[in-house]
C-alpha positions as CSV (number, residue, x, y, z in Angstrom):
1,X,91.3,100.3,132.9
2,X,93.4,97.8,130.6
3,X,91.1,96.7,128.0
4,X,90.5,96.8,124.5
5,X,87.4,97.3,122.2
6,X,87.4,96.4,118.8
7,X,85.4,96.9,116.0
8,X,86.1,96.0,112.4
9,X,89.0,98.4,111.7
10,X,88.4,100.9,114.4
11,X,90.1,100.2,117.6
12,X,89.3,102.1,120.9
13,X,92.3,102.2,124.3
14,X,90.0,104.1,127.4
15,X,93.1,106.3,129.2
16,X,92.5,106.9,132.7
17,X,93.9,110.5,132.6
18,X,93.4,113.9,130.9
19,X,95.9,115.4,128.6
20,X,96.7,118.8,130.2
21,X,97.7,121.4,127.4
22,X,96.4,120.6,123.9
23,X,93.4,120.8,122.8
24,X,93.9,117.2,121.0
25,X,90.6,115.7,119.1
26,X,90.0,112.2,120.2
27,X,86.2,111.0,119.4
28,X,85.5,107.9,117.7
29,X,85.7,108.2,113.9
30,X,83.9,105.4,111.7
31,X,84.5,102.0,110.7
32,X,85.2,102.7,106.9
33,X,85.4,107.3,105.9
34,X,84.6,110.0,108.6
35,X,84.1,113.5,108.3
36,X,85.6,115.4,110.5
37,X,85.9,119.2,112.0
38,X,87.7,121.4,114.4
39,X,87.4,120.6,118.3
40,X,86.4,124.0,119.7
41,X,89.3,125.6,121.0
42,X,88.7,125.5,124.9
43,X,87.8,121.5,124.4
44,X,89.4,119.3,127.1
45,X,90.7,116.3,125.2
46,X,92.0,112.6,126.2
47,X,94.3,111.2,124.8
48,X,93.8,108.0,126.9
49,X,91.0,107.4,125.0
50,X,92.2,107.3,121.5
51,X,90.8,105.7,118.0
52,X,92.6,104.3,115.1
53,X,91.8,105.4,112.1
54,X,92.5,103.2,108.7
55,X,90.6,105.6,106.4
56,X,89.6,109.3,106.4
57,X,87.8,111.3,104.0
58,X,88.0,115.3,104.5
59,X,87.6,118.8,102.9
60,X,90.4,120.8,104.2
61,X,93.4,119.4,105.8
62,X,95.1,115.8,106.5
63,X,97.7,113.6,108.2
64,X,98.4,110.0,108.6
65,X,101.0,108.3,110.7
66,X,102.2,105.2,112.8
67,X,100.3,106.3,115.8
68,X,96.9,107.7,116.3
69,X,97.9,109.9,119.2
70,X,100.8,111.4,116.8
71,X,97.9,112.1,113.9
72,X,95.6,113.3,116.6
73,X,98.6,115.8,117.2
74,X,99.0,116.5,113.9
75,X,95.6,117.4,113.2
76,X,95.4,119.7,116.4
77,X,98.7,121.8,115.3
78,X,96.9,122.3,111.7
79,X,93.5,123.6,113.2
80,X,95.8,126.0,115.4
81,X,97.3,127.8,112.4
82,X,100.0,125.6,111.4
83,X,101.4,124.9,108.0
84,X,102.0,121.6,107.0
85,X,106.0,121.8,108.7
86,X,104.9,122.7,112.1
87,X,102.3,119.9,112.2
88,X,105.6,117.6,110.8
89,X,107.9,118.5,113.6
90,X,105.1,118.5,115.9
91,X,104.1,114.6,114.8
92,X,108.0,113.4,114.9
93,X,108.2,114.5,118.2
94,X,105.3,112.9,119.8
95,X,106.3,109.8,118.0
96,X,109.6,110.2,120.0
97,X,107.1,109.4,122.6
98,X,104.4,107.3,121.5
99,X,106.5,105.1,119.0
100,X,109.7,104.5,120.6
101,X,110.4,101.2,118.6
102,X,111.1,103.7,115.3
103,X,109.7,107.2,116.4
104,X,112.8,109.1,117.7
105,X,115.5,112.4,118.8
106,X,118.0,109.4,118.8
107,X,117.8,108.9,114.8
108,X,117.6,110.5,111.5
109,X,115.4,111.0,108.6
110,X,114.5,113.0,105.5
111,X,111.8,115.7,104.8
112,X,110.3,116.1,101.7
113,X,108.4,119.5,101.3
114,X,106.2,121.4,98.9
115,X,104.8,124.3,99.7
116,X,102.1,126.3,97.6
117,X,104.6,129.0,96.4
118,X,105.8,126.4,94.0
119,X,109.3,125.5,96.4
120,X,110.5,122.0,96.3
121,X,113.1,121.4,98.8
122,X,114.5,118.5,101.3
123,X,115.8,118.7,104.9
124,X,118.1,115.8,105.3
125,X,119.1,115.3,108.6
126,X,121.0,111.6,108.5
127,X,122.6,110.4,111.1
128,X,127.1,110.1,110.6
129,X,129.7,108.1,111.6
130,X,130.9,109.6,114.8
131,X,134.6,111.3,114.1
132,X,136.7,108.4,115.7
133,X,134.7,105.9,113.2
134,X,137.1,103.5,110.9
135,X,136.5,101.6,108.2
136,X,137.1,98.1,109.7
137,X,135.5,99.0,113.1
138,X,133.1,96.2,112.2
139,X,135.1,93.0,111.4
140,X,136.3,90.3,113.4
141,X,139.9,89.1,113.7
142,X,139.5,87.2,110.6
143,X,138.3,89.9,108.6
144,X,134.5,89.2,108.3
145,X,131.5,91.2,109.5
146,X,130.3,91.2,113.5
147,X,126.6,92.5,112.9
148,X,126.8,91.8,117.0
149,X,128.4,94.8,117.1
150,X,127.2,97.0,114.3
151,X,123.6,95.9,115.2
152,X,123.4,96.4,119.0
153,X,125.2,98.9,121.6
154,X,126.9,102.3,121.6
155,X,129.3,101.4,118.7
156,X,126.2,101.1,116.6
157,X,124.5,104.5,116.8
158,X,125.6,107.1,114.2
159,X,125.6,111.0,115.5
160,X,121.6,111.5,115.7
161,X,120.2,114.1,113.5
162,X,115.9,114.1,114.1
163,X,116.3,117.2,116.4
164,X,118.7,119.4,113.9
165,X,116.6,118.7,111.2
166,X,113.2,119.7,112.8
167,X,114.6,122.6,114.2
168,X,116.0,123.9,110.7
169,X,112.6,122.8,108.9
170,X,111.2,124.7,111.5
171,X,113.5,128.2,111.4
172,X,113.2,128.4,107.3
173,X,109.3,127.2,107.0
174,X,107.7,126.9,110.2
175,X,104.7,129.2,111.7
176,X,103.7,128.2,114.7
177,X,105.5,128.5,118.2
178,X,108.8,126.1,118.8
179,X,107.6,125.7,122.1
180,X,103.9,125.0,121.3
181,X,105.4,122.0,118.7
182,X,107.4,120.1,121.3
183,X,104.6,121.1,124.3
184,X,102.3,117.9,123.0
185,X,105.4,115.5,123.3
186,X,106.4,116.9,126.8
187,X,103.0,115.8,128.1
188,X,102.7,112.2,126.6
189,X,105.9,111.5,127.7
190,X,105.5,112.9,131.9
191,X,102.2,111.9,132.1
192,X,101.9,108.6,129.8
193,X,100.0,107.0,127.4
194,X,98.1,103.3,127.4
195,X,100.0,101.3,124.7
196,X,98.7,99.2,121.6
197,X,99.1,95.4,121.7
198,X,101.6,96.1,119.1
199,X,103.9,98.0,121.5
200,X,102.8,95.5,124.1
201,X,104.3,92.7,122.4
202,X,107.6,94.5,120.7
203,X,108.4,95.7,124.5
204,X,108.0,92.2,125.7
205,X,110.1,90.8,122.6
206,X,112.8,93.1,123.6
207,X,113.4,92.8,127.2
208,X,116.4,91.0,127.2
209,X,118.0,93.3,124.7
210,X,116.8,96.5,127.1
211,X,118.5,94.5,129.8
212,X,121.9,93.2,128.3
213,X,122.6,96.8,126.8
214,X,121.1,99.1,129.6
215,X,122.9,99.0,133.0
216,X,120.2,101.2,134.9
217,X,116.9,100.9,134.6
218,X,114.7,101.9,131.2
219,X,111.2,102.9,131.3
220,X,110.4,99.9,128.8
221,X,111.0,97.3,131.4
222,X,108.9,96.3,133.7
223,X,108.7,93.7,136.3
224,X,105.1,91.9,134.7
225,X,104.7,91.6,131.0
226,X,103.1,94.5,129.2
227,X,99.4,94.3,127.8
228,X,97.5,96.4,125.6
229,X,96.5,99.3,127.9
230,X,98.9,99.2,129.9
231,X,100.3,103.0,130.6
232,X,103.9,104.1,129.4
233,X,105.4,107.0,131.3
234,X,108.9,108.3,130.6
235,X,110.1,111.1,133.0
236,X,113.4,111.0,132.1
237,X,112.3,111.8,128.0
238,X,110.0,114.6,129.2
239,X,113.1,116.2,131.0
240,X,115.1,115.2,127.7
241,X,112.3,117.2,125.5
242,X,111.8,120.3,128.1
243,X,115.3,121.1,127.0
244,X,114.7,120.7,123.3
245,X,111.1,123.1,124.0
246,X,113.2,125.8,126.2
247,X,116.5,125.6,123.9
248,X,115.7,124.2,120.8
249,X,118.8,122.6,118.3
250,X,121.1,123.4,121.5
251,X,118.8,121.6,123.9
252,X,120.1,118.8,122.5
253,X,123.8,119.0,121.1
254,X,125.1,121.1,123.8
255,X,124.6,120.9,127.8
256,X,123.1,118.9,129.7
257,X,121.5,116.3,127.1
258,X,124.7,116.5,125.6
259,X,127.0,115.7,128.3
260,X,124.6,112.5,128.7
261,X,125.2,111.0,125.4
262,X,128.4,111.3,125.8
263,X,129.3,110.1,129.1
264,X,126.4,107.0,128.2
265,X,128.9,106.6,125.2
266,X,131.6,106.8,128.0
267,X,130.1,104.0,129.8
268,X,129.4,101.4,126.9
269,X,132.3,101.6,124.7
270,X,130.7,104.2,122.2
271,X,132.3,106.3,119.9
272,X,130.3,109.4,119.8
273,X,132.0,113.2,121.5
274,X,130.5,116.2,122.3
275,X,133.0,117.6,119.2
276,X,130.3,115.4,117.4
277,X,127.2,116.9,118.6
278,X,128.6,120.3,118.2
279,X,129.2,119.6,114.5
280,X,126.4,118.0,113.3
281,X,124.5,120.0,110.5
282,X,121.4,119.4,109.1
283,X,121.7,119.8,105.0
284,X,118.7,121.6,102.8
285,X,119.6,119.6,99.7
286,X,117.4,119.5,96.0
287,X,114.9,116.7,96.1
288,X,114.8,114.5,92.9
289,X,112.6,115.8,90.8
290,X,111.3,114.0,87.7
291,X,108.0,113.4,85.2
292,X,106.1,110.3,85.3
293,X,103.1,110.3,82.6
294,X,102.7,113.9,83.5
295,X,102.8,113.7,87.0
296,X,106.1,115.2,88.4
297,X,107.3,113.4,91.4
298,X,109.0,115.3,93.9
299,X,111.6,112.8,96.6
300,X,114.8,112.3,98.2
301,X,118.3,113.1,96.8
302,X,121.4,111.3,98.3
303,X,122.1,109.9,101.1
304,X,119.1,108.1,100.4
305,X,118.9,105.9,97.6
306,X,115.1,106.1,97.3
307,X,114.6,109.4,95.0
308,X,117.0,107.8,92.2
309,X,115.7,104.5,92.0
310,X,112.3,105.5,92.6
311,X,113.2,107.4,89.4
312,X,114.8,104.1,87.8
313,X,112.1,102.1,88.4
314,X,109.5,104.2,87.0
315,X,111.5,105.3,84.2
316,X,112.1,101.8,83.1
317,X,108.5,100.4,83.5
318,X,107.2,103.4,81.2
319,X,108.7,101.8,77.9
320,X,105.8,99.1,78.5
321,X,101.9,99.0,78.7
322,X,101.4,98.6,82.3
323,X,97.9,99.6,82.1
324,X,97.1,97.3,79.5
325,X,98.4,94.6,81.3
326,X,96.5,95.2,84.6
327,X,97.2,94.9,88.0
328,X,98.5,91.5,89.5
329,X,98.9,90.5,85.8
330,X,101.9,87.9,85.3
331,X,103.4,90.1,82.5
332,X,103.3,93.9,84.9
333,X,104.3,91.8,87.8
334,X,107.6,90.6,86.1
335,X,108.6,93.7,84.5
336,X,108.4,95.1,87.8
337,X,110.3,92.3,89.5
338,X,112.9,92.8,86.8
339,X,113.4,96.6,87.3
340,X,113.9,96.3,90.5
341,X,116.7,94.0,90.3
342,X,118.6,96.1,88.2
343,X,118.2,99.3,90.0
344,X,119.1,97.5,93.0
345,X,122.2,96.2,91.4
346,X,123.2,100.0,90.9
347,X,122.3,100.9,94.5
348,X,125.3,98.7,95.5
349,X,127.8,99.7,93.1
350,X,127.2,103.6,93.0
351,X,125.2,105.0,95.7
352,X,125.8,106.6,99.1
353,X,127.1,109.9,101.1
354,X,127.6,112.6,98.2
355,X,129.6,114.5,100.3
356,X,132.6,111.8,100.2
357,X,131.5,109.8,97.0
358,X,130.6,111.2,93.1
359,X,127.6,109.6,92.4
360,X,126.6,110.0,88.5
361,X,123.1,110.9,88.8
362,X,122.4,111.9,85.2
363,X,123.6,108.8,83.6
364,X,121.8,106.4,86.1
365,X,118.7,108.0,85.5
366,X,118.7,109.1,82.0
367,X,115.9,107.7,79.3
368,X,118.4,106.0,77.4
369,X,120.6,104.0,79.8
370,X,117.0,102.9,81.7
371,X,115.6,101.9,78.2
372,X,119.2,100.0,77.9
373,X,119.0,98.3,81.2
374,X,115.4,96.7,80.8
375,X,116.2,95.9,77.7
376,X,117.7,92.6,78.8
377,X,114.6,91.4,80.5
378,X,112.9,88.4,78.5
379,X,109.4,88.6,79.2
380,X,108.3,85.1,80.5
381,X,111.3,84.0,82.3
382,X,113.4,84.6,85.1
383,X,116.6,86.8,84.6
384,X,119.6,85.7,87.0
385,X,121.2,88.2,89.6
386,X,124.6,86.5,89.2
387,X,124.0,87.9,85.4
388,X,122.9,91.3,86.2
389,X,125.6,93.2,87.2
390,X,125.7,97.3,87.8
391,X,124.9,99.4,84.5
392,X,128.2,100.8,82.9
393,X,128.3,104.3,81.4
394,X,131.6,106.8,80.7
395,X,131.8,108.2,83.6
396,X,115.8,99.3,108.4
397,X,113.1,97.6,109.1
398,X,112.2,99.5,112.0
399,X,111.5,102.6,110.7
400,X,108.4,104.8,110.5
401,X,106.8,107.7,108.1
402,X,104.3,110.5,107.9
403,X,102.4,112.4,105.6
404,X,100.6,115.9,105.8
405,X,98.5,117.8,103.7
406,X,97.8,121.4,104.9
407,X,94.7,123.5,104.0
408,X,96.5,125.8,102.0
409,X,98.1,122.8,99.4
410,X,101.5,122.6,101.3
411,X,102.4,119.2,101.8
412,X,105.3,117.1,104.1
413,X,106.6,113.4,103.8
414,X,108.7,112.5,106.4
415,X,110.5,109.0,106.7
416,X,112.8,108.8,109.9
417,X,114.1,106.0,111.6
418,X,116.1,104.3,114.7
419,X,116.8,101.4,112.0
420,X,116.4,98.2,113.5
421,X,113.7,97.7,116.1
422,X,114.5,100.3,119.3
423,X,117.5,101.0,117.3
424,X,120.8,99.5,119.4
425,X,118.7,98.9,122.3
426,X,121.0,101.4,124.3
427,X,118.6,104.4,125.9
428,X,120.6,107.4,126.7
429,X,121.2,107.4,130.8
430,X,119.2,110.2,132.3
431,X,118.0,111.3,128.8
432,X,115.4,108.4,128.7
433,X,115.6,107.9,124.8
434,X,117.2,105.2,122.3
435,X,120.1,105.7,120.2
436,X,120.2,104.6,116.9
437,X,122.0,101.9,115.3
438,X,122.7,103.3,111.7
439,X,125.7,102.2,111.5
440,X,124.7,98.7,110.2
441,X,124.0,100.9,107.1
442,X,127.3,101.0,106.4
443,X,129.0,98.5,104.0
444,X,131.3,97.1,106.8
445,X,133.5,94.9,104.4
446,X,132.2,95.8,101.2
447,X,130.6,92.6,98.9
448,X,128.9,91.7,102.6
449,X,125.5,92.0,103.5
450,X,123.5,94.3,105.9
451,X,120.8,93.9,108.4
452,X,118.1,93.7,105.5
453,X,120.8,91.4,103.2
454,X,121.6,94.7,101.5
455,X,124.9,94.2,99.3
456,X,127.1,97.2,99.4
457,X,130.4,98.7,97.7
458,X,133.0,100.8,98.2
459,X,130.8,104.3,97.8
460,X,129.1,103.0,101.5
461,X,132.1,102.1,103.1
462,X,132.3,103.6,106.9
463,X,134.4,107.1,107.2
464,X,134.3,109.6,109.9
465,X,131.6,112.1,109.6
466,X,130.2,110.1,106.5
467,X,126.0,109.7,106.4
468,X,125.2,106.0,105.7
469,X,123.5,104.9,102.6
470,X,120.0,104.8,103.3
471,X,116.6,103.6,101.5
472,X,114.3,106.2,102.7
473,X,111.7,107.1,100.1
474,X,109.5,109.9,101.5
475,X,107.8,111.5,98.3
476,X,105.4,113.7,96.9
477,X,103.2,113.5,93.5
478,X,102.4,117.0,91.8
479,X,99.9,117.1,89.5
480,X,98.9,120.5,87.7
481,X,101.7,121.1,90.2
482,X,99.5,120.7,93.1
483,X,99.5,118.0,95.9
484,X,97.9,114.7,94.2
485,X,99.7,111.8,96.7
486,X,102.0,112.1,99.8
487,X,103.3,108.9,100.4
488,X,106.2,106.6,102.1
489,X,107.0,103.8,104.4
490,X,109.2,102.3,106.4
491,X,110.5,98.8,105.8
492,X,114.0,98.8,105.2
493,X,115.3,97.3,102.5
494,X,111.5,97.2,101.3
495,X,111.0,100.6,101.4
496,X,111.7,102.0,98.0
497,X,109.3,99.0,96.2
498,X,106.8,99.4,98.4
499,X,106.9,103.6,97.4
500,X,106.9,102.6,93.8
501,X,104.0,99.8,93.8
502,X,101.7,102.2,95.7
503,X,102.6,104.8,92.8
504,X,102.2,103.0,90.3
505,X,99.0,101.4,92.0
506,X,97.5,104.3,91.7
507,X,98.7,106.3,88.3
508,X,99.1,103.0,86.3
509,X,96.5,100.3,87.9
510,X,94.1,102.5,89.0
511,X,93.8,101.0,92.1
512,X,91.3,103.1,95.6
513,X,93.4,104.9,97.3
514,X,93.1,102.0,100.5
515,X,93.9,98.7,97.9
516,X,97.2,101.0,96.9
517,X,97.9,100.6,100.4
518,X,96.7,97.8,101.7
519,X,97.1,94.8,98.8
520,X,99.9,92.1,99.1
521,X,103.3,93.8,98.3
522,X,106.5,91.9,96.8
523,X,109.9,92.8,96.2
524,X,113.2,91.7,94.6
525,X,116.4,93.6,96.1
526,X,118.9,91.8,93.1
527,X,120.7,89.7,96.2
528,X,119.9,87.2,97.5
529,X,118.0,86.0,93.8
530,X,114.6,85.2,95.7
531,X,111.3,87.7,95.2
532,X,109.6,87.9,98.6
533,X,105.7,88.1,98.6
534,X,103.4,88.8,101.8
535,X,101.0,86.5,103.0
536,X,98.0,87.0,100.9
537,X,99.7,87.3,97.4
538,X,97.3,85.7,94.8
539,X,98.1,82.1,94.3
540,X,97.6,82.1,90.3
541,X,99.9,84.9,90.4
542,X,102.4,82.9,92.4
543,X,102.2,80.0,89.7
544,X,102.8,81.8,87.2
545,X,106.0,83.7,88.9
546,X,107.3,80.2,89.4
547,X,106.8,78.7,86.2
548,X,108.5,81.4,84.9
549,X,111.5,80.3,86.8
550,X,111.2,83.2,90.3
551,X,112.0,81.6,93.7
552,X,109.4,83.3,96.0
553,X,109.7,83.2,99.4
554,X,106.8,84.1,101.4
555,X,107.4,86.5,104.4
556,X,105.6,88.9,107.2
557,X,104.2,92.6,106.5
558,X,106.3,94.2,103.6
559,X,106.3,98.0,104.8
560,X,103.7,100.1,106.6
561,X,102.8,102.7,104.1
562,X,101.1,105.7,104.3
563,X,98.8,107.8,102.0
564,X,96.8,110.9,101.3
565,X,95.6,111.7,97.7
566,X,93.6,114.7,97.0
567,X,92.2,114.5,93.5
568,X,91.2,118.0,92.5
569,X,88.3,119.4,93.7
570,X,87.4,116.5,95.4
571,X,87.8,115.9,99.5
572,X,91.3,114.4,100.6
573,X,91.5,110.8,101.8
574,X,94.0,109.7,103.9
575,X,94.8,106.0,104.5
576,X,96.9,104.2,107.0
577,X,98.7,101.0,106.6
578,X,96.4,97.8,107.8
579,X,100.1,96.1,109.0
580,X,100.4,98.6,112.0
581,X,98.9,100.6,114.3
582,X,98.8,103.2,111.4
583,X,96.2,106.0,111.7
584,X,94.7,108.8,109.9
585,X,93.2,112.2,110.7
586,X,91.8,115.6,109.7
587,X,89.1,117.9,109.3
């Protein structure tokens, strides 16, 4: 069966096979909220029938996602015991399978966690720059940038890190099984799934890519166009994550999985060794920590930028009245255009690996030098990026997120990513999954844009083993030092605006959890000088941007974020983005 029901936001795929492990739930939830409970434990479940879900309301437990059958997942691992990390792990793996366009083992990410003892902490499992990786291994013969090269093929994929990281959230925090975790992901993949029209038309978008880079055959090309409900089976990726179940971290840096990244690295001109994969380490790291109006928001330290300008941004729109001025007024719209040109500015100057770079985290973030940067905003009219420089003191868009809110008040947020959509395009031979191609995060000739026209400096600049500057913004708000919101998208560039409009959406505006979500976005990124608004952004506000003296330029979806708030004492509601595929569950 290939076709598709829709109604309102609820859309229903009919699989034509059972699912033959898990005990997944899979019933059609509502149009708008649905309560939901356990699936009895025996209960035969297909996931070829699947529902997304925009927006869930529940009592005990919640996760939201990119991919239904990867929440459906989610929720399963939860009612079978596991904390809040297993049903992670257990989610980034079947989006290996599910969402192969972002969802990945061939990639990297961070993981934000709290867990109900009170413990903060981050797993950040980045990808590097392989060991034979030079600084100029990305300009032509006259000196300039090839993105050809950074963008597409084996010379573009960093050393993945999705599988070290899971594996070490999983040894330190985990509950559950290993081998019960990766089971779920093992079956999608051998016995297939029907896909969205989304994945429909990004497979058919990509063909020529899959063929120019791959010279055997992938399991995303096909000799007729896909189609919503048509069935996606990868063999070779279930072999792939067998070895992850059986071996776990050395399932995939060492034999057999191994030996085929290299000799696929071998075969296209890559960089990356087994020395490589051997060395790789996952890094536990501080999250960023900070107060907002008495909320304390807990999210990711460096290699990411997102934690510290999350923590800019917020810091400098607290010296105004937001919430006097109102959502989608001209004056809160500005203020928050203007802060995030400056901390954007600092992103290129000071941020990136702070292994190989010092990055001075106090001073950027301090009260003082924020109230000092803002200060040269004029309310009413346009500043210049050519004027605002980096603060001085003595001293992708392919990418995808989760959230999950446990029973027992621990809470993930996970952002991971390939970078750009499929990543390089290049699937491991015999291993059946794409690489990566974070090396584009890289400042390849410093002063130069990226991918998302992302101006870096000399802290980004390529070295071997170095972890690319990234603008992954998984975070979590504490209030009363509980849970309150789990958020984070993907989005690129976009990423870290998109986390701090649905914050301050929320604590600020006042906004239902969904509008947060789900309301026009914008974002200004310091270079180029232009603020880009979705499709939908109110045309008074627009006006008034303009006469103001802001060049807007209107584009496609800004981000795909997702939520879950749990006010206390009240039931949790999780929300996935409208812009995707997104979907929510729990019970």
């Amino acid at each position: 069966m290939n076709g598709l029901m829709m109604n309102n936001n609820t859309k229903s795929y009919p699989f034509p096979i059972r699912f033959c492990v898990t005990t997944l739930l899979c019933a059609a939830l509502g149009t708008t909220y649905a309560q939901t409970r356990p699936a009895p434990e025996e209960q035969t479940i297909q996931p070829y029938h699947y529902t997304i879900q925009k927006d869930t309301q529940v009592a005990h437990a919640c996760v939201v996602s990119a991919h239904p059958l990867a929440s459906e997942v989610g929720r399963w691992v939860l009612q079978q015991g596991g904390n809040a990390v297993d049903a992670a792990v257990a989610m980034q793996l079947a989006l290996a399978v599910v969402y192969p366009a972002a969802g990945n083992i061939g990639g990297g990410g961070f993981m934000v966690i709290h867990l109900n003892s009170g413990t903060n902490t981050v797993f950040d499992y980045r990808e590097e720059a392989p060991g034979k990786a030079t600084r100029n291994m990305f300009l032509d013969s006259l000196g300039n940038p090839d993105s050809r090269l950074s963008l597409y093929g084996a010379l573009s994929a960093g050393i993945p890190g999705t599988v070290a990281g899971l594996w070490q959230a999983w040894k330190k925090y985990g509950h559950l099984p290993w081998r019960m975790l990766v089971q779920p992901a093992v079956d999608l993949a051998r016995q297939g799934f029907c896909i969205t029209a989304t994945e429909a038309r990004w497979l058919n978008e990509s063909r020529k890519d899959f063929l120019q880079y791959n010279q055997r055959p992938v399991a995303f090309v096909k000799s007729m166009p896909w189609k919503a409900g048509d069935t996606l089976r990868q063999p070779e990726l279930a072999e792939t994550l067998i070895q992850i179940r059986d071996h776990g971290r050395k399932g995939f840096y060492a034999g057999r999985v191994a030996r085929q990244i290299v000799q696929t690295m071998q075969h296209h001109h890559g960089l990356i060794t087994l020395r490589d994969l051997r060395q790789y380490r996952a890094f536990e790291r501080q999250p960023v920590i900070f107060d907002y109006k008495g909320y304390t928001i807990v999210s990711v330290p460096p290699p990411s930028a997102g934690g510290i300008m999350l923590q800019q941004l917020l810091g400098m729109v607290s010296f105004y009245p937001l919430a006097q001025w109102g959502y989608g007024s001209p004056q809160a719209t500005q203020l928050m255009i203007e802060a995030e040109r400056r901390s954007y500015a600092d992103r290129a100057r000071y941020l990136g690996d702070p292994d190989f770079v010092h990055i001075p985290v106090s001073q950027l973030t301090s009260m003082d030098y924020l109230r000092q940067r803002i200060s040269s905003y004029t309310p009413g009219k346009a500043s210049r990026s050519e004027d605002i420089q980096s603060g001085h003191f003595t001293e992708s868009e392919e990418t995808t997120h989760l959230c999950v809110l446990d029973a027992e008040g621990n809470a993930v947020s996970v952002t991971y990513t390939l970078n750009n959509l499929y990543g390089s395009k290049l699937v491991v031979e015999g291993a059946g999954f794409l690489l990566n191609d974070e090396m584009d995060d890289f400042s390849a000739k410093p002063g130069s844009p990226n991918l998302y026209g992302l101006t870096g400096g000399e802290a980004n600049a390529i070295a071997p083993h170095k972890r690319m500057l990234s603008s992954m913004t998984p975070t979590i708000v504490l209030k009363n030092e509980k849970p309150y919101l789990i958020t984070g998208t993907p989005g690129g560039s976009t990423i870290i605006t998109s986390v701090f409009q649905t914050i301050v959406n929320i604590l600020d505006f006042h906004l239902s959890p969904h509008e947060a979500v789900n309301n026009p976005k914008f974002h200004h990124q310091w270079l180029p000088d232009v603020v880009y608004v979705e499709k939908g952004f109110p045309d008074s506000l627009a006006q008034a941007l303009q006469a103001m003296g802001y060049r807007l330029v209107e584009r496609e979806a800004i981000g795909r974020t997702e939520l879950i708030v749990h006010p206390e004492g009240e039931p949790i509601i999780g929300v996935g983005d409208h812009r995707g595929d997104d979907s929510s569950a729990g019970y």
